[in-house]
N, C-alpha and C positions, 0 to 999 in steps of 0.2 A: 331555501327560499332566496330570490333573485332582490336585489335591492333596487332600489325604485332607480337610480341615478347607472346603475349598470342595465337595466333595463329600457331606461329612455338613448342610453347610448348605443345599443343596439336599435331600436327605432329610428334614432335621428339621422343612423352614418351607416348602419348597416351593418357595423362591426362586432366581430366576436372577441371579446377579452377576456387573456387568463390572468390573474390576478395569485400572484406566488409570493408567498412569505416565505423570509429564511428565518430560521430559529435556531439559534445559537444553545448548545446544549450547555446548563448549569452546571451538570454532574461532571466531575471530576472522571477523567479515561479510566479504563481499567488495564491491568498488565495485560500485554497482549500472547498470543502462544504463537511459536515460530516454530511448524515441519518442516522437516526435506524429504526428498523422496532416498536419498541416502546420506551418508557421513563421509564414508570411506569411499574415493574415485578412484579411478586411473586414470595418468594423464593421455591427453588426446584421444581418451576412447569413451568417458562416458560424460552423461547430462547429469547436471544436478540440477533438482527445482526447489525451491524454499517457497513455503507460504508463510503470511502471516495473518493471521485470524484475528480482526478486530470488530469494532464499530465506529472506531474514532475516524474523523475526515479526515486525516494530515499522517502520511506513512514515509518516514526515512528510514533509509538502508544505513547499516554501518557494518566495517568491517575490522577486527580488532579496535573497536569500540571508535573509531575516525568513520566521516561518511564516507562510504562507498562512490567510487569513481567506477563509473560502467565502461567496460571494457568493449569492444565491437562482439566479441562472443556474449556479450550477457544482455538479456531483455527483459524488462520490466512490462509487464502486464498493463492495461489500459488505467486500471484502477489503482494500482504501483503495491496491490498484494503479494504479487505473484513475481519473483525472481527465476531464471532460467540460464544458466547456465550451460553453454554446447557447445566447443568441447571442454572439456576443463583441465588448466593447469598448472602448475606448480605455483605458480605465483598465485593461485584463488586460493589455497588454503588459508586456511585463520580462522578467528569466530566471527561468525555472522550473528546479527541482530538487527529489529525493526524497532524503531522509535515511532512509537503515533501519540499524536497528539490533538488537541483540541482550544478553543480561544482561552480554557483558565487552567487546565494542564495537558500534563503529558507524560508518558512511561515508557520502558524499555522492556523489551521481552528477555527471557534469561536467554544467554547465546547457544548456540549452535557451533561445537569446533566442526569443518570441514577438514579431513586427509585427503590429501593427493598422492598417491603413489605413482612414483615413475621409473 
């Protein structure tokens, strides 16, 4: 049902308005889970892609538990789930993990060691 005051203001100006609430989640994040599409690379010849599965709004990269410094080879996804990796080497080994979090907390996923063989 349309409210009288957005209703007249569509009448008066002709205007369409969306009216959006943000709603800040109470619940505490949950751990999150961190894939890759492998562990073990070789350098300069393969991709690596890491997801991380959440629902929380707020997603940090780290690597040996430091945030992650992206490299010109690596690309975070729009939504910053999705790590990619192309080509990969020596220096990307370590563990990888996602930190997400939310306005009253936040969690870390268990890590992920990457190898790189070269």
């Amino acid at each position: 049902m349309e409210s009288k005051w957005l209703r007249s203001l569509k009448e008066e100006h002709g205007l369409y308005s969306i009216i959006h609430t943000l709603c800040f989640s109470t619940e505490p994040v949950r751990v999150p889970t961190l894939l890759a599409s492998n562990t073990t690379a070789t350098e300069n010849k393969d991709a690596v892609v890491m997801t991380c599965y959440t629902n929380a709004p707020s997603i940090k990269w780290l690597l040996d538990a430091e945030s992650l410094w992206l490299r010109e080879r690596m690309k975070l996804s729009q939504d910053q789930r999705t790590l990619t990796i192309d080509p990969v080497r020596r220096e990307d080994a370590g563990f990888y993990q996602c930190e997400v979090s939310n306005p009253i907390s936040s969690a870390d996923s268990v890590a992920i060691e990457l190898r790189v063989k070269y």
